[in-house]
GUMAR-570443 format. One record per residue (C-alpha): residue number from 1; residue in one letter; x, y, z. Coordinates in steps of 0.05 Angstrom, whole numbers, plus 32768, in hexadecimal, padded with zeros to 4 digits. Example, Ala and Ser with C-alpha at 12.3 -4.5 7.8 and 13.67 -1.06 7.14 Angstrom:
# GUMAR-570443
<atom num="1" residuo="a" u="80F6" v="7FA6" w="809C"/>
<atom num="2" residuo="s" u="8111" v="7FEB" w="808F"/>
This chain:
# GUMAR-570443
<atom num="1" residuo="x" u="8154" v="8044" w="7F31"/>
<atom num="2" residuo="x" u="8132" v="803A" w="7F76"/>
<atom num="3" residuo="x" u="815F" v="801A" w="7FAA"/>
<atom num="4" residuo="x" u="8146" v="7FDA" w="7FCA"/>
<atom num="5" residuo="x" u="815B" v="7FBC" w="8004"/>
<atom num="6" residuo="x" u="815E" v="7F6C" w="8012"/>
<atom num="7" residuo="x" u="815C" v="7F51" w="8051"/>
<atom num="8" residuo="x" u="8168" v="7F06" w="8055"/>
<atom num="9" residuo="x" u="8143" v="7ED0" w="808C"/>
<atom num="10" residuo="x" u="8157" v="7E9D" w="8091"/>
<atom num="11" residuo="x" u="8129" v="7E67" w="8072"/>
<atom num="12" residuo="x" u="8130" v="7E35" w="80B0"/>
<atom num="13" residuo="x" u="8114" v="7E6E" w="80E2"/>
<atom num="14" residuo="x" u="80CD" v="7E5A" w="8104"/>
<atom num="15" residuo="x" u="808E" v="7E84" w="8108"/>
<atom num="16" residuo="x" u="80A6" v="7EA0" w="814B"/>
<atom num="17" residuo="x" u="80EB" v="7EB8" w="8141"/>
<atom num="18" residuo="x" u="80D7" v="7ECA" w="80F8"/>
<atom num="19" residuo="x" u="809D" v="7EF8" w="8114"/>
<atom num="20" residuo="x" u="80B0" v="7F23" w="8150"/>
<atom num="21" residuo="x" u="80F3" v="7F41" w="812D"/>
<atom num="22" residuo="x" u="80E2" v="7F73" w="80FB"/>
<atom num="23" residuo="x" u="80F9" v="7FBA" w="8104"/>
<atom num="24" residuo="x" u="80EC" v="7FCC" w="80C6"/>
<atom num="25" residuo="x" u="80AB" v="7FFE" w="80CC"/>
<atom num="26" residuo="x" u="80BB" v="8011" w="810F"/>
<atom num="27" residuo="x" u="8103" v="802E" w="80F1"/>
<atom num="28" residuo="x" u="80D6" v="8054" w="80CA"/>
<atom num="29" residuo="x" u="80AD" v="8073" w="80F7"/>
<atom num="30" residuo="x" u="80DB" v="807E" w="812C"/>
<atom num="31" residuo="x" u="80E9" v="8067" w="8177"/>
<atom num="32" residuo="x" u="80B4" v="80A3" w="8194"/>
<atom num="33" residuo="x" u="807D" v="8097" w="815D"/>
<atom num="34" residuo="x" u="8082" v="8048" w="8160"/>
<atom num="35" residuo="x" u="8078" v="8043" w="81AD"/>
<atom num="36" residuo="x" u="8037" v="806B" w="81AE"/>
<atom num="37" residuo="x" u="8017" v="802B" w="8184"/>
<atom num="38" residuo="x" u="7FEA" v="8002" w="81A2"/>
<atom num="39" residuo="x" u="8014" v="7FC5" w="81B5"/>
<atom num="40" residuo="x" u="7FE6" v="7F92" w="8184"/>
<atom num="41" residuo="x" u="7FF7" v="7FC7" w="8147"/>
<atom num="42" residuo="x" u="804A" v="7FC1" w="815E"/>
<atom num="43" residuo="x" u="803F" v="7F7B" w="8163"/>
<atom num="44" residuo="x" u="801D" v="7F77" w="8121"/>
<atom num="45" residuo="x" u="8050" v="7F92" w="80F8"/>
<atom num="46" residuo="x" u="808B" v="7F76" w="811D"/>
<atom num="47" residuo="x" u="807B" v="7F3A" w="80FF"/>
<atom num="48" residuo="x" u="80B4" v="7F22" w="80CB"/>
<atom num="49" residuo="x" u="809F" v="7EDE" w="80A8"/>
<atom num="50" residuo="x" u="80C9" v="7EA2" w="8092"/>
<atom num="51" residuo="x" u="80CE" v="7E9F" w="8046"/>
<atom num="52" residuo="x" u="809D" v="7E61" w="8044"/>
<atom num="53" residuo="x" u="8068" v="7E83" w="8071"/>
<atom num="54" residuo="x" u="8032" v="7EB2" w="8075"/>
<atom num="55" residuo="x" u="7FFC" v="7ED4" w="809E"/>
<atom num="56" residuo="x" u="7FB1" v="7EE6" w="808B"/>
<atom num="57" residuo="x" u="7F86" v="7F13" w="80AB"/>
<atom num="58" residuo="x" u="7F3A" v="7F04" w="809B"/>
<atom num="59" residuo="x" u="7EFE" v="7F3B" w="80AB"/>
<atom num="60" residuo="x" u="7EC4" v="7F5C" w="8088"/>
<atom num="61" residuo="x" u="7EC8" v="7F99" w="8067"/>
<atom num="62" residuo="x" u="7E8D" v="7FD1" w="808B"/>
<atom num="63" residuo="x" u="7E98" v="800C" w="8065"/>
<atom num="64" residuo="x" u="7EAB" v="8019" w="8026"/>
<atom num="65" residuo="x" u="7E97" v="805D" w="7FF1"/>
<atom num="66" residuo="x" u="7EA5" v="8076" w="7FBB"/>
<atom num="67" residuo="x" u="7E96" v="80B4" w="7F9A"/>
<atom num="68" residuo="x" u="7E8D" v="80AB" w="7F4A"/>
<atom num="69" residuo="x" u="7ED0" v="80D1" w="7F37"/>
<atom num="70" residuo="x" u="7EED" v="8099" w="7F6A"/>
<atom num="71" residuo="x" u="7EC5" v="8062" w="7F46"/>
<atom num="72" residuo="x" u="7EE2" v="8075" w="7EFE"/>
<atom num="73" residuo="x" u="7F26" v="8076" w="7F1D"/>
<atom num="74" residuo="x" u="7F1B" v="8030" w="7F34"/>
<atom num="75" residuo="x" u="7F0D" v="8019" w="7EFA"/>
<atom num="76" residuo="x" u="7F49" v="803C" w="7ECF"/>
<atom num="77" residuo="x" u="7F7B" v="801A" w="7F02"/>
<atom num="78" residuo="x" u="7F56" v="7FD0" w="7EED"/>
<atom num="79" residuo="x" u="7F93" v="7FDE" w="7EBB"/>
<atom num="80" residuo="x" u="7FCB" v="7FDC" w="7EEE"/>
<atom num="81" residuo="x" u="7FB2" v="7FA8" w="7F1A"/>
<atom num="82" residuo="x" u="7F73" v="7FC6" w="7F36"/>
<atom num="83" residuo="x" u="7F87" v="7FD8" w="7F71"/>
<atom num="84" residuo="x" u="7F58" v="8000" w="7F8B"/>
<atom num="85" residuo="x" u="7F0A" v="7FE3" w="7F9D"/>
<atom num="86" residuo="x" u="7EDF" v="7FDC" w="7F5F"/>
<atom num="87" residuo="x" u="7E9C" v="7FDC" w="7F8E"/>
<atom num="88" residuo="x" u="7E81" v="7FFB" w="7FC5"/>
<atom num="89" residuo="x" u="7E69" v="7FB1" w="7FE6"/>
<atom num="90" residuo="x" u="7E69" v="7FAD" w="8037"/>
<atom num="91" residuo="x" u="7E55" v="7F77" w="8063"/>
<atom num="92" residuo="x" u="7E87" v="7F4E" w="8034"/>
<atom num="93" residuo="x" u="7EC2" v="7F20" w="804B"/>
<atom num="94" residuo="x" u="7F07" v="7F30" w="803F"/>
<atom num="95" residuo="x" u="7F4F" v="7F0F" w="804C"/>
<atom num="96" residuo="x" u="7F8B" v="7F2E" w="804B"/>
<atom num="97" residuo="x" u="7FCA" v="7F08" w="8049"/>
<atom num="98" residuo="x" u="800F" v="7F20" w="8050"/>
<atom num="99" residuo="x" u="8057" v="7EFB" w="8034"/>
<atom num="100" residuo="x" u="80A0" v="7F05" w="8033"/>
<atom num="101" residuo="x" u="80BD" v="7F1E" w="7FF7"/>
<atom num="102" residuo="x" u="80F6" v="7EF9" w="7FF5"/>
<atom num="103" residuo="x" u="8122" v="7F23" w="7FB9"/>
<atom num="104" residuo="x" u="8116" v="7F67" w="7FCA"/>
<atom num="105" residuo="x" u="8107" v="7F64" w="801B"/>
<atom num="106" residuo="x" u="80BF" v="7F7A" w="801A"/>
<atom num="107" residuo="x" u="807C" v="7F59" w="801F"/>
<atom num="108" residuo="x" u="804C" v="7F47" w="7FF3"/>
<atom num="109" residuo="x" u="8000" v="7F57" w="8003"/>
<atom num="110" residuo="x" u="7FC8" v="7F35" w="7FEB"/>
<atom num="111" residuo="x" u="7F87" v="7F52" w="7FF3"/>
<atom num="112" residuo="x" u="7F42" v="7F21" w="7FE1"/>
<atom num="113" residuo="x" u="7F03" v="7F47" w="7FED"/>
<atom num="114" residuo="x" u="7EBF" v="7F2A" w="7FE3"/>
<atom num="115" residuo="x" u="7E89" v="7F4C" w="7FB8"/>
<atom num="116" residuo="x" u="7E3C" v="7F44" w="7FB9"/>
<atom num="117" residuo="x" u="7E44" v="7F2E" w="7F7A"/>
<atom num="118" residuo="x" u="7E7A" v="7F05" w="7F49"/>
<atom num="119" residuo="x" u="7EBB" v="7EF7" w="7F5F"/>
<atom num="120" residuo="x" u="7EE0" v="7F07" w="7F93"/>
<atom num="121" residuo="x" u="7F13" v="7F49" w="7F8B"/>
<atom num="122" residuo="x" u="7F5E" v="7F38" w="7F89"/>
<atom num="123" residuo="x" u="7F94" v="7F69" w="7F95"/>
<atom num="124" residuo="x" u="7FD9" v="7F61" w="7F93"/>
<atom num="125" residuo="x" u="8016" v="7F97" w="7FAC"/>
<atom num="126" residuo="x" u="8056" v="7F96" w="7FBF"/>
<atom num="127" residuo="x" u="8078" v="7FBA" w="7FFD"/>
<atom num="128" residuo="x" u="80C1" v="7FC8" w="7FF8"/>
<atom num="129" residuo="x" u="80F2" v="7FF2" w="8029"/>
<atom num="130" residuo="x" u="810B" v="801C" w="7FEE"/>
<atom num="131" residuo="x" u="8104" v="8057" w="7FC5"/>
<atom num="132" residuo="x" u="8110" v="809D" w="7FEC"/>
<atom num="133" residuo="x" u="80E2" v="8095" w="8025"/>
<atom num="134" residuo="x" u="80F0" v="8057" w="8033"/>
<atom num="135" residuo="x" u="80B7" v="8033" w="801E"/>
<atom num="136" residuo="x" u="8094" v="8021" w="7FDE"/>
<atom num="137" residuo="x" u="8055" v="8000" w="7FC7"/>
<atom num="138" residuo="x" u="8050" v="7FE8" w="7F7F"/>
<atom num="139" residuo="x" u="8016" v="7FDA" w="7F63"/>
<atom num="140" residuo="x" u="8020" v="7FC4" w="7F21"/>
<atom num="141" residuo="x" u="8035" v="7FD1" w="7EDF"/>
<atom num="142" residuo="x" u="806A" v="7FFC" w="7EFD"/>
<atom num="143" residuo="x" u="803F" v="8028" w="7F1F"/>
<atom num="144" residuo="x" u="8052" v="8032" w="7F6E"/>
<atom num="145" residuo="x" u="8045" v="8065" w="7FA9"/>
<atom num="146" residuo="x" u="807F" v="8080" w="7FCF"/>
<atom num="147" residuo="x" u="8067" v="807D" w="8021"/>
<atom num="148" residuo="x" u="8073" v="809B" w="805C"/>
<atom num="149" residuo="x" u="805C" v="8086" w="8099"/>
<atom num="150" residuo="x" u="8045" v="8097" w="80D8"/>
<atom num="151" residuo="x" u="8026" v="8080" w="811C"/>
<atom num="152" residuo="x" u="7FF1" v="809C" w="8151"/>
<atom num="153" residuo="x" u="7FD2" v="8076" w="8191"/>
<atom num="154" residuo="x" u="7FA0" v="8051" w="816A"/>
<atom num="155" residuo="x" u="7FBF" v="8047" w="812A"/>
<atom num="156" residuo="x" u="8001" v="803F" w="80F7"/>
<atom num="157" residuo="x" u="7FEC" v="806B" w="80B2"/>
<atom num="158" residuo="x" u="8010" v="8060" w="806B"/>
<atom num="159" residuo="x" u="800E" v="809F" w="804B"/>
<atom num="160" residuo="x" u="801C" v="80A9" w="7FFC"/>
<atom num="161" residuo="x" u="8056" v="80D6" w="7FEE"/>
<atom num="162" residuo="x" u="8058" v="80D5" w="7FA6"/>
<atom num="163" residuo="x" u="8044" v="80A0" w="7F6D"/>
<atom num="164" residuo="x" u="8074" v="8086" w="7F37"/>
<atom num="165" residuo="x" u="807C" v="8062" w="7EF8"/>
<atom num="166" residuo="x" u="80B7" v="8031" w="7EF2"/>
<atom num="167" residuo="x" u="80D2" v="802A" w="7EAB"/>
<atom num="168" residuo="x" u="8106" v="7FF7" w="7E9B"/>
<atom num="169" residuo="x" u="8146" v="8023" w="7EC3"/>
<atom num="170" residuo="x" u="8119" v="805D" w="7ED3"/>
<atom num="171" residuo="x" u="80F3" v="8073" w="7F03"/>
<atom num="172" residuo="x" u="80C2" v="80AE" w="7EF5"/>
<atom num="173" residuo="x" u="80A2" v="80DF" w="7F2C"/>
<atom num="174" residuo="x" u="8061" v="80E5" w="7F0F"/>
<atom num="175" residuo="x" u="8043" v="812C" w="7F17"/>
<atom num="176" residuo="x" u="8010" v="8145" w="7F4B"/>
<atom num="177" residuo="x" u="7FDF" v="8148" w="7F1B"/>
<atom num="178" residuo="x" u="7FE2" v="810B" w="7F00"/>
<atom num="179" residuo="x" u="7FDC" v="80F0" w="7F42"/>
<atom num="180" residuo="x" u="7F96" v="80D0" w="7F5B"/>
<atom num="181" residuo="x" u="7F9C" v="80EB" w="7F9D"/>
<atom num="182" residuo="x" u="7FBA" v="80E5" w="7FE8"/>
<atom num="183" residuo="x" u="7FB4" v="809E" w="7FFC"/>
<atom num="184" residuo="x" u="7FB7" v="808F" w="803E"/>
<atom num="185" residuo="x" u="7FAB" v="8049" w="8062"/>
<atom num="186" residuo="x" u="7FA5" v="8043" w="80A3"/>
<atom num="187" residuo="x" u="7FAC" v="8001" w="80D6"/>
<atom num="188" residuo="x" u="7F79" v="8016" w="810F"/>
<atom num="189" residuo="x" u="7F79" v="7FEE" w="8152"/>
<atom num="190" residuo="x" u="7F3A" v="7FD4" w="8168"/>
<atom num="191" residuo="x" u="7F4D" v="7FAC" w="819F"/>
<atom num="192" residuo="x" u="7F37" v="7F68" w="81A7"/>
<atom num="193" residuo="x" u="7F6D" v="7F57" w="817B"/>
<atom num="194" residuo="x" u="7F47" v="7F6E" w="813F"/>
<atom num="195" residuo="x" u="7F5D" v="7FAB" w="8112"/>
<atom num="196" residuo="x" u="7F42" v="7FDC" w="80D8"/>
<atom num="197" residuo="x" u="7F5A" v="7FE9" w="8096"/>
<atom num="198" residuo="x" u="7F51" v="802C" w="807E"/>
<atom num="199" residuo="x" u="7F56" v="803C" w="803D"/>
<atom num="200" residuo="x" u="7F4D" v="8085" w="802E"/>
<atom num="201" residuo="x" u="7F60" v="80AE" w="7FE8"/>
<atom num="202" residuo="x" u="7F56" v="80F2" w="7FE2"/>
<atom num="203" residuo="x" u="7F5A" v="8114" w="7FA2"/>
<atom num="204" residuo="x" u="7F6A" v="8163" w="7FA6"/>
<atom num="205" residuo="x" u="7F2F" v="8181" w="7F7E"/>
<atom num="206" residuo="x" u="7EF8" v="8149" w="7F8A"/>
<atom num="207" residuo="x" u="7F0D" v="813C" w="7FD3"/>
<atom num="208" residuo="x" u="7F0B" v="80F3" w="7FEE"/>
<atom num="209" residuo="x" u="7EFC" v="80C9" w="7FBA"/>
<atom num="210" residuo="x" u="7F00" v="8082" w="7FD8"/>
<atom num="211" residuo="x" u="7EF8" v="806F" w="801B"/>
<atom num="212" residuo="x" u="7EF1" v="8020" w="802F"/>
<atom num="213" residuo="x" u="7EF8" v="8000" w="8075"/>
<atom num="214" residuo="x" u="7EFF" v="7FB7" w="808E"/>
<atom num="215" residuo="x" u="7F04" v="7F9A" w="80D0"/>
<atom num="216" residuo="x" u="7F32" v="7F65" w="80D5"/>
<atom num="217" residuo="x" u="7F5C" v="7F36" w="8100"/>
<atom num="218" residuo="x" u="7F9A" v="7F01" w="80FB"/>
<atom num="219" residuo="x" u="7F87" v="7EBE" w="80EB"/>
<atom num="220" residuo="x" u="7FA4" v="7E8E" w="811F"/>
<atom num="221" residuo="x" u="7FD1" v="7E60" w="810D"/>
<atom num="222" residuo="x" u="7FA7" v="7E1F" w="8126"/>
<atom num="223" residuo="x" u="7F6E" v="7E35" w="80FF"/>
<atom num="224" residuo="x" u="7F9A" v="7E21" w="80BD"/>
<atom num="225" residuo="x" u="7F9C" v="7E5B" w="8095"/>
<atom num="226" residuo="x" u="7FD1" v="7E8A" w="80BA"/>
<atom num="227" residuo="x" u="800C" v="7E66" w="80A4"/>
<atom num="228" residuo="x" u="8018" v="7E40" w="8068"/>
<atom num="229" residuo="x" u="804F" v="7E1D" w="8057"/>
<atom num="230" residuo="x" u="806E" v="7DF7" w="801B"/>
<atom num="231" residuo="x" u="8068" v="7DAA" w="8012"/>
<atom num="232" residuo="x" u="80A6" v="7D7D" w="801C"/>
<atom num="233" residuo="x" u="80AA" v="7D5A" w="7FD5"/>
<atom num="234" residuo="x" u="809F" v="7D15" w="7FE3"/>
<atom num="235" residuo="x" u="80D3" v="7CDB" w="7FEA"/>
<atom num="236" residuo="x" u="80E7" v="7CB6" w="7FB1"/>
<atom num="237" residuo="x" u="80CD" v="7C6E" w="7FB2"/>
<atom num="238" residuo="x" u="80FD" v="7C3D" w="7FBF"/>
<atom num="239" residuo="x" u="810B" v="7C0D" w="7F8A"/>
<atom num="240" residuo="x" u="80DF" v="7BD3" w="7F77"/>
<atom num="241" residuo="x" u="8108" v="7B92" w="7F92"/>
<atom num="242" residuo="x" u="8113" v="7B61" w="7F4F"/>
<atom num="243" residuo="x" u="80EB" v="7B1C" w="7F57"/>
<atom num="244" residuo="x" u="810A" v="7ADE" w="7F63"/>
<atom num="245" residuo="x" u="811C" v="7AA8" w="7F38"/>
């Protein structure tokens, strides 16, 4: 059974104290590894939210390919979730935002990418500091990816480990080949306060597979869609006075 660990804020912290405290993927990386960063990529993910908050990154996405053994992978993994990009559409918007998961400690991402045609692309996943590297993404339908992570001048990479299936108690290593491939995704600096997202999977006999990048920065708070927070429920109304007489 994977371990998970919890870390508890507070839920009357503000956006500053709640965002400029998290040592979490810089314990991962190490001292050494996290200082080479570009300052705007340690800043990034030193951010730790209130429970009632969030923060969305908007951009376009300007490259994105797939080979057809990556296509028909896409489309399998519409039955976990699709997490992976059903189309190879660029020039498109996308928003990415990012919440506190509350029960287990992690985050929640939420990926919305725009298509030249239909509806938008959702995808949901779930980072946790568990499991035996540390950290886990999950997917859906109890599929995850094990990372590891690591950090260069320009940019803090999330490699995949290993993939596995969680059944009730059990977790399951699923084989190498069963697996689709080495993921790795990359946070790039750009400067300019903007950032790519590189998504890369390669699989071992067809070679990279999938390969999507988008250009992004943080929404700022006074534009009114960096921070959200819940609604106060509103007073009760005070009692109707009886009429005279």
């Amino acid at each position: 059974m994977a371990r998970v660990r919890t870390i508890i804020v507070p839920e009357e912290a503000s956006e500053e104290s709640a965002g400029l405290h998290d040592l979490r993927f810089s314990a991962l990386v190490g001292a050494a590894a996290w200082s080479r960063l570009p300052p705007a990529v340690r800043a990034r993910f030193s951010k730790r939210l209130a429970p009632d908050a969030a923060v969305t990154y908007v951009g376009t996405i300007v490259d994105s390919r797939r080979t057809l053994p990556g296509q028909w992978l896409a489309e399998l993994c519409r039955l976990i979730g699709r997490p992976l990009p059903l189309d190879a559409d660029v020039g498109v918007p996308a928003v990415v935002t990012v919440t506190e998961d509350g029960t287990s400690g992690g985050q929640f991402w939420t990926r919305m990418y725009g298509r030249l045609r239909g509806f938008p692309q959702v995808i949901h996943s779930s980072k946790r500091f568990a499991g035996p590297t540390g950290l886990e993404e999950y997917l859906g339908r109890g599929i995850g990816i094990a990372l590891t992570v690591s950090a260069d001048e320009r940019a803090l990479h999330f490699h995949s480990d290993h993939y596995f299936l969680i059944m009730g108690d059990r977790r399951l290593r699923l084989p190498r080949w069963l697996s689709p491939g080495a993921l790795t995704i990359s946070h790039v600096d750009q400067g300019d306060e903007r950032f790519a997202f590189v998504l890369s999977l390669v699989h071992p006999l067809f070679g990279e597979i999938i390969r999507q990048t988008g250009i992004f920065r943080e929404r700022p708070v006074d534009a009114g869609c960096a921070v959200i927070r819940r609604a106060e429920p509103p007073s009760p109304a005070p009692a109707a006075s009886s009429p005279a007489g």
